[in-house]
C-alpha positions in Angstrom: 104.8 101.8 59.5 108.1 103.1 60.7 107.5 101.9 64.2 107.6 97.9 62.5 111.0 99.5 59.8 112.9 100.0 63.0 111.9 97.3 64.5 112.8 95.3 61.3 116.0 96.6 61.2 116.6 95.2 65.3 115.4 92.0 64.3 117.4 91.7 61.2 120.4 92.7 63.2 119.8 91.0 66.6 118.4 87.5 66.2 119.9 87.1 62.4 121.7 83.8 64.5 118.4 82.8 65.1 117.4 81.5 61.4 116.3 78.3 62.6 114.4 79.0 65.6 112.5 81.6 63.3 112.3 79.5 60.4 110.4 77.0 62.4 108.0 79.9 63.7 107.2 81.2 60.7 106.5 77.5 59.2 104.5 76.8 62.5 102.5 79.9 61.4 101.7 79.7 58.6 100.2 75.7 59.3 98.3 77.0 62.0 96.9 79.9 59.3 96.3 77.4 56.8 94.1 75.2 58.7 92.0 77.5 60.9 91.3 79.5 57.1 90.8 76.1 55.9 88.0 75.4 58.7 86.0 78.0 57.1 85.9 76.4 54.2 84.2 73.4 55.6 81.4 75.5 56.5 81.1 76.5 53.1 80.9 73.4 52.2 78.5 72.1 54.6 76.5 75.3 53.3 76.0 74.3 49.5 76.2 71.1 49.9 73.8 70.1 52.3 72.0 72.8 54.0 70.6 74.4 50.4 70.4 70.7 49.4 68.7 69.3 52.1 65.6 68.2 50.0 68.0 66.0 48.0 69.6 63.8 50.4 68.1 60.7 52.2 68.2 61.6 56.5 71.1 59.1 56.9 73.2 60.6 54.1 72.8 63.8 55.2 73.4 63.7 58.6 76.4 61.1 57.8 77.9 64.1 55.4 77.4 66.8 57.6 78.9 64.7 60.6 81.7 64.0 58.6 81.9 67.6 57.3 82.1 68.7 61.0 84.3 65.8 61.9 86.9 67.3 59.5 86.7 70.7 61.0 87.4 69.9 64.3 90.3 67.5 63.3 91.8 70.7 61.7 91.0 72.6 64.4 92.9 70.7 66.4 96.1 70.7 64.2 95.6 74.8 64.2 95.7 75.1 67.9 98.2 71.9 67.8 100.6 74.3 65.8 100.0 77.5 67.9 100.6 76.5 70.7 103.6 75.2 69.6 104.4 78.7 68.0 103.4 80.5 70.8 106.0 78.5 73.0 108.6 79.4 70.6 108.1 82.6 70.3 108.0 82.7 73.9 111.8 81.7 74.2 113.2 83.7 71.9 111.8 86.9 73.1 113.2 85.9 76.2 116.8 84.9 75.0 116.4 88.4 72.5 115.5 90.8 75.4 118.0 88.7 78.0 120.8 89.3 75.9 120.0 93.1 74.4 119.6 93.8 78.5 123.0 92.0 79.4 124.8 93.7 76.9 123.3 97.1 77.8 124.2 96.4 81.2 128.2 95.3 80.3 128.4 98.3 77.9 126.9 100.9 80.9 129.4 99.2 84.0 132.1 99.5 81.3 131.1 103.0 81.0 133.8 105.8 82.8 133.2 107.7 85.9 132.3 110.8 84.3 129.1 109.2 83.0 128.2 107.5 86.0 128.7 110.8 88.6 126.6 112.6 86.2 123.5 110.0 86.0 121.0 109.2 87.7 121.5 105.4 89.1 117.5 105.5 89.1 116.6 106.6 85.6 119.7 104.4 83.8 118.1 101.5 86.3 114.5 102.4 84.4 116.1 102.5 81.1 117.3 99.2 81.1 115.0 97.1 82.5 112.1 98.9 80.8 113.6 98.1 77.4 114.2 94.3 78.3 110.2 94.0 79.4 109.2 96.0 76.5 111.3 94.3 73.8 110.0 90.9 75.1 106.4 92.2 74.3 107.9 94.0 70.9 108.9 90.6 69.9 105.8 88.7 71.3 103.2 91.2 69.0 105.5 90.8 66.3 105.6 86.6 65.7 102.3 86.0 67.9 100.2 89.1 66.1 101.8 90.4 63.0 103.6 87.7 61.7 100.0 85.6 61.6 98.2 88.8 60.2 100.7 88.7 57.2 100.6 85.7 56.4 96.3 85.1 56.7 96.0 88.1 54.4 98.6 86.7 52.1 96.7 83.1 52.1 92.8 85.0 52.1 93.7 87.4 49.4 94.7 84.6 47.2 91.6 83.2 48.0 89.4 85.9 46.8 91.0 86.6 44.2 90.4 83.3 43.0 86.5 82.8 43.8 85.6 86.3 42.7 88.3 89.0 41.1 86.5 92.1 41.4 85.3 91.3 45.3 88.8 90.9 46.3 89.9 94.9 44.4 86.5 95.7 46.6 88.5 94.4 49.4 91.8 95.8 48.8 90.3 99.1 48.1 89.9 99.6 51.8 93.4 99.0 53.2 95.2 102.6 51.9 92.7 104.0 53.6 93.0 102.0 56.7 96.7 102.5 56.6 96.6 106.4 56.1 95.0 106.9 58.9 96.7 104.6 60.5 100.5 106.4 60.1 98.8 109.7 60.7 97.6 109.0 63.9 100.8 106.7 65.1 103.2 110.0 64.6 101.5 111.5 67.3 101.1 108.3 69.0 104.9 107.8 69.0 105.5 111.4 69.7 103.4 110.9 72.9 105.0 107.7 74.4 108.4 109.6 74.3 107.5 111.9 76.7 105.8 109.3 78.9 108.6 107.7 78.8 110.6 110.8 80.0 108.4 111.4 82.7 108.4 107.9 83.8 112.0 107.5 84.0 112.2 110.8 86.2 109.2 109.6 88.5 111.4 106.4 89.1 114.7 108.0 89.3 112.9 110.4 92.0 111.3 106.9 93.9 114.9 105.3 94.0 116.8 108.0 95.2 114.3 108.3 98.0 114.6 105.0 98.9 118.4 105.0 98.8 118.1 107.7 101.2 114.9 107.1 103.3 116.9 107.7 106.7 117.5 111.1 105.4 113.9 111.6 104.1 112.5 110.4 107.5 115.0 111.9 109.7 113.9 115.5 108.1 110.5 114.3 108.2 110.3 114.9 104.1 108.1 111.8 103.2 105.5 114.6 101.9 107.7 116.7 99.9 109.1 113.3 98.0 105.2 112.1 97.4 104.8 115.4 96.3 107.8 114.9 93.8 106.2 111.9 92.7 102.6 113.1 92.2 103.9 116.4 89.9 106.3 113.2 87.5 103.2 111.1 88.0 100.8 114.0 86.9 102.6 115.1 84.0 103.1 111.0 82.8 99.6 110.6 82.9 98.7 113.7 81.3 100.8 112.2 77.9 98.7 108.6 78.5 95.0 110.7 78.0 96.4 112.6 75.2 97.4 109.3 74.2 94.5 107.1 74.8 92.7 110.0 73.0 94.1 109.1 70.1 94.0 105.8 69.9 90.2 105.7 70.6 89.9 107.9 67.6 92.0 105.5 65.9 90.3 102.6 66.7 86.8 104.6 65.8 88.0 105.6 62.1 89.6 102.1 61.7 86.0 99.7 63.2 83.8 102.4 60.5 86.3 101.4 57.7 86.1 97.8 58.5 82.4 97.8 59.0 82.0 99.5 55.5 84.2 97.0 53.9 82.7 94.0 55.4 79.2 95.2 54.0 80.1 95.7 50.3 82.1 92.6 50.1 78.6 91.1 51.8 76.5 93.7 49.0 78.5 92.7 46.3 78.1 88.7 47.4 74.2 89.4 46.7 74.6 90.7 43.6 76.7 87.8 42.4 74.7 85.2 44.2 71.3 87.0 42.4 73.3 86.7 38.6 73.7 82.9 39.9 77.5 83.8 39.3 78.6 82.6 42.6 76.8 80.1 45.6 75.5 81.4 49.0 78.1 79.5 51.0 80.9 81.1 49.0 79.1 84.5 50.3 79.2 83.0 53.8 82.5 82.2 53.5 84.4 85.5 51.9 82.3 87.2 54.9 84.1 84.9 57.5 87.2 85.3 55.5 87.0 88.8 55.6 87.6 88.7 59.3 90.9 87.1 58.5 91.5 90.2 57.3 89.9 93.3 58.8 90.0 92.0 62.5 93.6 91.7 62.5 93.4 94.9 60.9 91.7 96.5 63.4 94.2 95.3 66.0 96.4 97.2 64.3 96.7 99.8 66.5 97.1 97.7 69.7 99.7 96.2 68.1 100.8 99.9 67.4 101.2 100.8 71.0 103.3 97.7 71.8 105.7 98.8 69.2 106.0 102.3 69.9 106.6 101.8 73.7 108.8 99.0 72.6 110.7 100.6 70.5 111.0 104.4 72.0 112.6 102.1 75.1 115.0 100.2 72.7 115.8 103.3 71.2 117.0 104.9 74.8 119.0 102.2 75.1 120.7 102.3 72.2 121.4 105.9 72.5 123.2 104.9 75.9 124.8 101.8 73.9 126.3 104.6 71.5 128.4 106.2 74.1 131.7 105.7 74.5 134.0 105.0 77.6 136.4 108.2 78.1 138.5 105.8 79.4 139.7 102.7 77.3 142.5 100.5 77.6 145.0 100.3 74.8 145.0 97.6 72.5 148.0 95.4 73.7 148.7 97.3 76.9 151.4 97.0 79.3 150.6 93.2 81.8 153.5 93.3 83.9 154.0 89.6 85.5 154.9 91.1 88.7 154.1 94.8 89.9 156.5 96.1 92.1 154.3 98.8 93.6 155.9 102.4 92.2 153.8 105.4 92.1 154.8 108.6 90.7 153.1 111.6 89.5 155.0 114.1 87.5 153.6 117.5 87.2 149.8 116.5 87.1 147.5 118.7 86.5 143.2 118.1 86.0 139.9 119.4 86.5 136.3 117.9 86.2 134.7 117.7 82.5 132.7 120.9 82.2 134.4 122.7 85.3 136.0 125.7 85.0 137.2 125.9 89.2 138.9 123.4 91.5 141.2 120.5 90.0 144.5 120.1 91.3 147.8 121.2 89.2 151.4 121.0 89.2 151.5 117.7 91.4 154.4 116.0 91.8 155.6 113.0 93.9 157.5 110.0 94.0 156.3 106.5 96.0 158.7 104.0 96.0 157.8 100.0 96.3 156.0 99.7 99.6 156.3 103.0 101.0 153.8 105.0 102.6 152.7 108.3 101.4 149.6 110.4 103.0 148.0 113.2 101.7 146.2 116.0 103.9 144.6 119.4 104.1 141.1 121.2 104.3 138.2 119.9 102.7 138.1 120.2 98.2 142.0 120.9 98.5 141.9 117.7 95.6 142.9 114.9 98.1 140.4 112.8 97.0 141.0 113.6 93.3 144.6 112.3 93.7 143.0 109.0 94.5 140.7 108.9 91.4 143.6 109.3 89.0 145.9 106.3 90.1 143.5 103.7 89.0 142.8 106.0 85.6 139.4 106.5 86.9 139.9 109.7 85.0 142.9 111.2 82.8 144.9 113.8 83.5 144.6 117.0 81.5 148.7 117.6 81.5 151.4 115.7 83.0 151.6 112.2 83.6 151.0 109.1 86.3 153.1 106.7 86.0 153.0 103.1 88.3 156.6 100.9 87.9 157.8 103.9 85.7 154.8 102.9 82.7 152.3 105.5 81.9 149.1 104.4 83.3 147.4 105.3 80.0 149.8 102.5 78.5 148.7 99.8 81.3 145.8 97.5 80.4 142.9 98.6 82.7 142.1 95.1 84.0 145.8 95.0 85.0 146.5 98.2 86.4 143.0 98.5 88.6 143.7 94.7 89.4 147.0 96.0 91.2 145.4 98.7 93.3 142.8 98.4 96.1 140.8 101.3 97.6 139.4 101.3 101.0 137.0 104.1 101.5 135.0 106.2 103.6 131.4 104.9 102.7 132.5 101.0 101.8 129.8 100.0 99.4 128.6 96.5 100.2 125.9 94.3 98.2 122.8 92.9 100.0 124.5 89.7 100.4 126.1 87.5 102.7 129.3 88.6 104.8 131.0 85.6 102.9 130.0 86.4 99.3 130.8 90.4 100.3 134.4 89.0 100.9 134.8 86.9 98.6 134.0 90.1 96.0 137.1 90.3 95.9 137.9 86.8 93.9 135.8 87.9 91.2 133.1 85.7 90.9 133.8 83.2 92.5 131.7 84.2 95.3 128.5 83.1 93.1 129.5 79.5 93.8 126.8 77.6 95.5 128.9 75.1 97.1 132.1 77.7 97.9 135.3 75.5 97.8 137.0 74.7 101.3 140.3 76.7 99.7 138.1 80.4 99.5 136.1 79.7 102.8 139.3 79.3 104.7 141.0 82.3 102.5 138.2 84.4 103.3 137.8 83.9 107.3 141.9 85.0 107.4 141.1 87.8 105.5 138.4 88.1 108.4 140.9 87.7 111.0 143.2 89.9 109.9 140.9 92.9 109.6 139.5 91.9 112.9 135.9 90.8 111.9 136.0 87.6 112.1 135.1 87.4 115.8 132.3 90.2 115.8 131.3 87.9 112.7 131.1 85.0 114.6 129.0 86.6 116.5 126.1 87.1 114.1 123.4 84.7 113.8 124.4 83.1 111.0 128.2 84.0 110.8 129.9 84.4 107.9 126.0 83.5 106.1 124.2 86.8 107.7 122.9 88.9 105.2 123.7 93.0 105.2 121.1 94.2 103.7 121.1 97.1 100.7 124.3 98.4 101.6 125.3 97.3 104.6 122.2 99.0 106.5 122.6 96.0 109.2 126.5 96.5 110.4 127.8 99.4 112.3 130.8 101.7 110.1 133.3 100.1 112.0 132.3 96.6 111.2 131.3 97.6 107.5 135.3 99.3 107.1 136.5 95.7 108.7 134.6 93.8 106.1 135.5 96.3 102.8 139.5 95.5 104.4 139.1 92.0 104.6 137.6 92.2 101.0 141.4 94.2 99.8 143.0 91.9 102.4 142.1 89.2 100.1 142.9 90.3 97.3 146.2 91.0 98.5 147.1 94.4 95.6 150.4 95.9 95.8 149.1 99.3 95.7 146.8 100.7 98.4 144.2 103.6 98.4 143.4 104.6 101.9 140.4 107.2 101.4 139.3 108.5 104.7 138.8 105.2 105.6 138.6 106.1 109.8 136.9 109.5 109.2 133.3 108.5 110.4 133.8 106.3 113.0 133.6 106.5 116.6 137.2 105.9 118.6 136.3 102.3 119.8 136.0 101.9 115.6 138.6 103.5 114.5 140.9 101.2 117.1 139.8 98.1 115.4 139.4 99.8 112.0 143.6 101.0 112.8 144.4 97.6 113.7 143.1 96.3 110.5 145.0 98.5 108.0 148.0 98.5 109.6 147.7 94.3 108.7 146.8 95.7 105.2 149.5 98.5 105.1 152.4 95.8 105.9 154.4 95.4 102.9 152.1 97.4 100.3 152.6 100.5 98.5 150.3 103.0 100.2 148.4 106.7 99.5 146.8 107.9 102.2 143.7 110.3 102.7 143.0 110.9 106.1 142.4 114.3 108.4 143.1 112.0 111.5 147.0 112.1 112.7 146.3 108.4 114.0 146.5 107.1 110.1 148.8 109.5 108.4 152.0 110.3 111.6 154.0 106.7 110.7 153.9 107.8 106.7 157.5 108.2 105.1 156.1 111.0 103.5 153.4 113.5 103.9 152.0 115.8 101.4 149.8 118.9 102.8 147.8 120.1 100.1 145.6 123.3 99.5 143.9 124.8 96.7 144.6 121.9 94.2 148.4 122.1 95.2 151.2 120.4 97.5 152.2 123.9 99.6 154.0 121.8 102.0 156.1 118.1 102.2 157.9 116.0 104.3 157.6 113.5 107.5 155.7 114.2 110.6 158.5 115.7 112.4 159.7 117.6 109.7 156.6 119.3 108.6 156.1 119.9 113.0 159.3 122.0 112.8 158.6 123.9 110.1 155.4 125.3 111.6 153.7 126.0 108.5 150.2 125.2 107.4 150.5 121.3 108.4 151.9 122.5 112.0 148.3 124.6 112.6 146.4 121.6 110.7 147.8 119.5 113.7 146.9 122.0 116.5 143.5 122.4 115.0 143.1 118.5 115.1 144.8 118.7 118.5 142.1 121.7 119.4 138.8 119.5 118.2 140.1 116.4 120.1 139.2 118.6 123.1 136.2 119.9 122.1 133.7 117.6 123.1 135.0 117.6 126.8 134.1 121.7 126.9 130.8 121.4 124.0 128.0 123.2 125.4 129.4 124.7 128.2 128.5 128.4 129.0 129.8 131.4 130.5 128.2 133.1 133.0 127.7 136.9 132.2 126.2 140.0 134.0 123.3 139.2 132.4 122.6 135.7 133.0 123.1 135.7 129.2 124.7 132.3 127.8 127.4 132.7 125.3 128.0 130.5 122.3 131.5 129.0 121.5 134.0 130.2 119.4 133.8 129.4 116.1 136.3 127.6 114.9 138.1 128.4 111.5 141.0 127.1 109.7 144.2 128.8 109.9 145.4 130.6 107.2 
C-alpha cells in the first residue's frame, strides 16, 4: 500500500491543476460503475420474477417482461460502455499531459544542471532515466483512473449493496480482505525491492548499448563488437535474474490471492443457501451477491498487476526525482550584472582550481589581462590546464581562489544567460545535431531554427555566416544544400567542413568574446587553410583566447602565454618569447621538428647487420 501513498502524494502534488479534468473522470467512473453493477441487478430480477415464476405468467406476458427485462440491460449496458469509453479517453490525455510535463521539467532541470554532473554521468543511463519514467508514469496514471480508481469505487457501491440485502453476508465478505491485503504488502516489499535493482541493471545495460553506438567506429575499428555483446549479455543476465525472482513472487502472490478469493466466493455462495433454505432471502438475490462478488474479488485479484505497474512506475519516478533534487553548482545570482553593451575585457587575477574530488592537476596562480578585442593564446604540453582556462571564462566551473573578471565585473556577479551569451567557443570536436546544415547554423539564434517556414531575414543571415567561414560553396555543393542532413554528430562532413559550419554557427552569433579551443588541431593542412581562413573572419574585431599547439593560429596573438604544470612559466609575443629561448623557443623547434617528420617516417638505416633501426623517439624538452 505504500507503492499507491507515494503515488498519492505525486498525484496530489502534480496534477492538483487538474481538478476538473479529474473531477469529470471520477464522475464518468463512477456512472459507468453504477450501471454495469446495476445490469446485474436486472438479472436478478429476471430470476425471481419470471424464471421461478414461470408457471404464473401467460407465454405473451412472460416473454414481453423478460424482453423488456433484457431490453433494459442492454440500454444500460450501453450507457456503461458509453461512459468508459469516455473515461478511458480522458484518462488517456492526462496521463499524457502528466508524464509530458514531469519529463520536460526533468529534462530543463538536468541541461540546467553544471558540468561537473554531466562529465561524471553517463549520457546513456540519465537518457534511460528520463524517458523510462515518462513511459512508466503514463502507465502509473493509466492503472490508477482506468483500474484502481473503478475498483474503489465498485466496492464502495457493492458493499453498500450487501450490506443492505443481507448484513452478516457482507462481514462474511469483508472478513476476507485483511487477509487479502496482508499478504498482499508482504509480498510487494520484496516485489518493490526487486524492481529497483532491475532497474539498476537496466539503466547500465542501456548506458553500455549507447556508448557503444556513440562509438561504433571505435568498436569496429578494434574489431570489439564481441566484447560489447558480451557487456550487454552479463547487464542483461543479471536484469533478468531480478525479473524471475520477481515473477516468482508474483505467481505466489497471485496463488495465495485466487485461493482467498475462491474461498470467499463459496461461503458468501454457502451462506446464500442457508438464507435461501430459512426462506430469508430469494435465489436471484443469491445469484446476484455471487455476480456482485466479482465486483469485488476480481478487481482484487488484479491487485497485484496493478502492483507491478506501480512499483516499476514509481521506482522510475523516484530516480528522477532524486536527479530533480540536485542542485546546479553553478547558479546565477538573483539580479545579476546585464550589461547593455559588453566591451570584451578578460582578466584573470591570481586564479587558482582543481577538479571536484581531485587531489592533482588544476592550474594556480594565473594571471592575465585581455583587453577589448585583443588576442591572447595559450600554449604548452598536453594537461598543462590550457583547456581548463577555457572552462572558467564562461563559469563553466568556479574558481577555488582568485577571481575572473570580464569588463572588470566578477563573473560570479554576471547573469549566466548574459555572460555565456557574450562568449562563443569553437572547439576541437564541434558537436553538431542530426539536422540540417541550415538549422545547425541557425543554433545559434536560439530557436529560431525550429521554424518550419524560416524567415527570408535568418536564411540570408545564415548563408553569410556560411560565406564567411567558407562553407557556403562546399555547401552548395551537397545535394540538398543548406537542407542536407549530418547525421548523429556530423558523421556525414569531413573535420574541416564540420569546424567551417560550428564557425559559421559563432559567426552568427557575432559574441564579443571568443574561445578558440584547438579548433585546427585534427585536421589535415588543406583543412586547416580553410578552417584559418574562417577564424581569422571570426577573430576580426573580437576579444580572443586561444588554445592551439599549431604556430599557424597562435604567431599573430598580442600576447602569448606558455603554460606547464597548471602555471604561466613564460609570457610575451612571438618574437619575444623566440629571443628568450626558453621553454616556448624548444616548443617551436619541436613543432618545427614534427612538421618534418612525415617526409623522413619510416625510413631506415642500413646497418652491418641488415638490421632496420627505429626512429628516435621524440620527447619534450625540458
Amino acid at each position: 500500500m505504500g507503492l499507491i501513498t507515494k503515488f498519492y502524494h505525486f498525484l496530489h502534488h502534480h496534477i492538483r491543476h487538474s481538478n476538473r479534468v479529474i473531477g469529470s473522470i471520477v464522475g464518468l467512473s463512477i456512472l459507468d460503475q453504477s450501471f454495469s453493477i446495476g445490469c446485474v441487478y436486472v438479472w436478478k430480477s429476471i430470476i425471481d420474477q419470471y424464471l421461478i415464476r414461470a408457471d404464473q405468467w401467460s407465454s405473451s406476458d412472460f416473454y414481453i417482461g423478460v424482453l423488456s427485462l433484457v431490453f433494459l440491460w442492454q440500454a444500460m449496458s450501453f450507457v456503461s460502455r458509453l461512459a468508459k469509453n469516455r473515461q478511458s479517453y480522458k484518462t488517456t490525455v492526462l496521463a499524457d499531459q502528466v508524464s509530458l510535463s514531469f519529463f520536460e521539467r526533468a529534462y530543463g532541470h538536468v541541461m540546467s544542471l553544471s558540468h561537473d554532473f554531466h562529465e561524471s554521468r553517463s549520457t546513456g543511463q540519465v537518457m534511460r532515466q528520463l524517458s523510462k519514467a515518462r513511459e512508466d508514469l503514463d502507465n502509473v496514471i493509466k492503472a490508477f483512473f482506468d483500474k484502481l480508481l473503478i475498483q474503489v469505487i465498485s466496492f464502495l457501491i457493492v458493499t453498500g449493496f450487501f450490506f443492505y440485502i443481507r448484513w452478516q453476508i457482507a462481514l462474511i465478505m469483508l472478513a476476507f480482505i485483511p487477509v487479502f491485503l496482508y499478504f498482499t504488502h508482504r509480498y510487494t516489499k520484496k516485489i518493490d525491492s526487486v524492481q529497483r535493482k532491475i532497474n539498476n541493471k537496466g539503466e547500465k545495460a542501456y548506458a553500455s548499448v549507447q556508448q557503444a553506438l556513440d562509438a561504433f567506429m571505435v568498436v569496429q575499428s578494434f574489431q570489439s563488437q564481441e566484447m560489447e555483446s558480451a557487456r550487454l549479455r552479463s547487464n542483461n543476465r543479471l536484469a533478468h535474474q531480478g525479473l524471475k525472482s520477481k515473477t516468482h513472487a508474483f505467481l505466489r502472490l497471485a496463488f495465495v490471492q485466487g485461493s482467498l478469493i475462491n474461498l470467499a466466493r463459496l461461503s458468501i455462495i454457502a451462506a446464500g443457501g442457508y438464507y435461501v433454505f430459512h426462506g430469508q432471502i430469494t435465489v436471484g438475490e443469491v445469484v446476484l451477491l455471487s455476480m456482485w462478488g466479482y465486483f469485488i474479488y476480481n478487481p482484487m485479484y488484479q491487485f497485484s498487476d496493478l502492483l507491478a505497474v506501480f512499483a516499476e512506475g514509481m521506482d522510475s519516478v523516484a530516480r528522477v526525482e532524486k536527479l530533480m533534487r540536485i542542485e546546479a553548482s553553478i547558479k546565477s545570482p538573483r539580479a545579476g550584472f546585464r550589461p547593455i553593451k559588453v566591451r570584451g575585457e578578460v582578466h584573470f587575477e591570481n586564479v587558482a582550481f582543481h577538479y571536484p574530488g581531485v587531489s592533482t592537476g588544476g592550474i594556480k596562480h594565473i594571471d592575465f589581462t585581455l583587453p577589448p578585442g585583443g588576442k591572447l593564446a595559450i600554449v604548452g604540453p598536453s594537461g598543462s590546464g590550457k583547456s581548463t582556462l577555457a572552462k572558467l571564462l564562461p563559469r563553466f566551473y568556479d574558481v577555488n581562489s582568485g577571481c575572473v573578471r570580464v569588463d572588470g565585473v566578477d563573473v560570479k556577479q554576471w547573469d549566466l544567460q548574459h555572460l555565456r551569451a557574450a562568449i562563443g567557443m569553437v572547439l576541437q570536436d564541434v558537436v553538431l545535431f542530426n539536422d540540417t546544415i541550415f538549422n545547425n547554423i541557425a543554433y545559434a539564434c536560439g530557436g529560431q531554427q525550429n521554424l518550419k517556414v524560416p524567415s527570408d531575414s535568418l536564411r540570408k543571415a545564415v548563408e553569410q555566416a556560411a560565406q564567411k567561414a567558407f562553407a557556403h560553396d562546399f555547401i552548395m555543393t551537397l545535394p540538398q544544400g543548406y537542407d542536407t542532413v549530418v547525421g548523429e554528430r556530423g558523421i556525414k562532413l569531413s573535420g574541416g567542413e564540420k569546424q567551417r559550419i560550428g564557425i559559421a554557427r559563432t559567426i552568427l552569433r557575432d559574441p564579443p568574446i571568443l574561445i578558440l579551443d584547438e579548433a585546427t588541431s585534427a585536421l589535415d593542412s588543406e583543412s586547416e587553410v580553410m578552417v584559418m581562413r574562417a577564424l581569422e573572419q571570426i577573430c576580426e574585431n573580437h576579444t580572443t583566447l586561444t588554445i592551439a599547439h599549431r604556430l599557424s593560429t597562435i604567431r599573430h596573438c598580442d600576447q602569448i602565454l606558455f603554460c606547464e604544470k597548471g602555471q604561466i612559466v613564460e609570457r610575451g609575443d612571438h618574437d619575444s618569447l623566440m629571443a628568450l629561448e626558453g621553454r616556448y623557443y624548444r616548443y617551436v623547434l619541436l613543432q618545427r621538428e614534427k612538421e618534418t617528420l612525415p617526409q623522413n617516417f619510416g625510413r631506415v638505416q642500413s646497418q652491418s647487420d641488415n638490421t632496420p633501426t627505429a626512429p628516435e623517439k621524440i620527447e619534450w624538452p625540458v
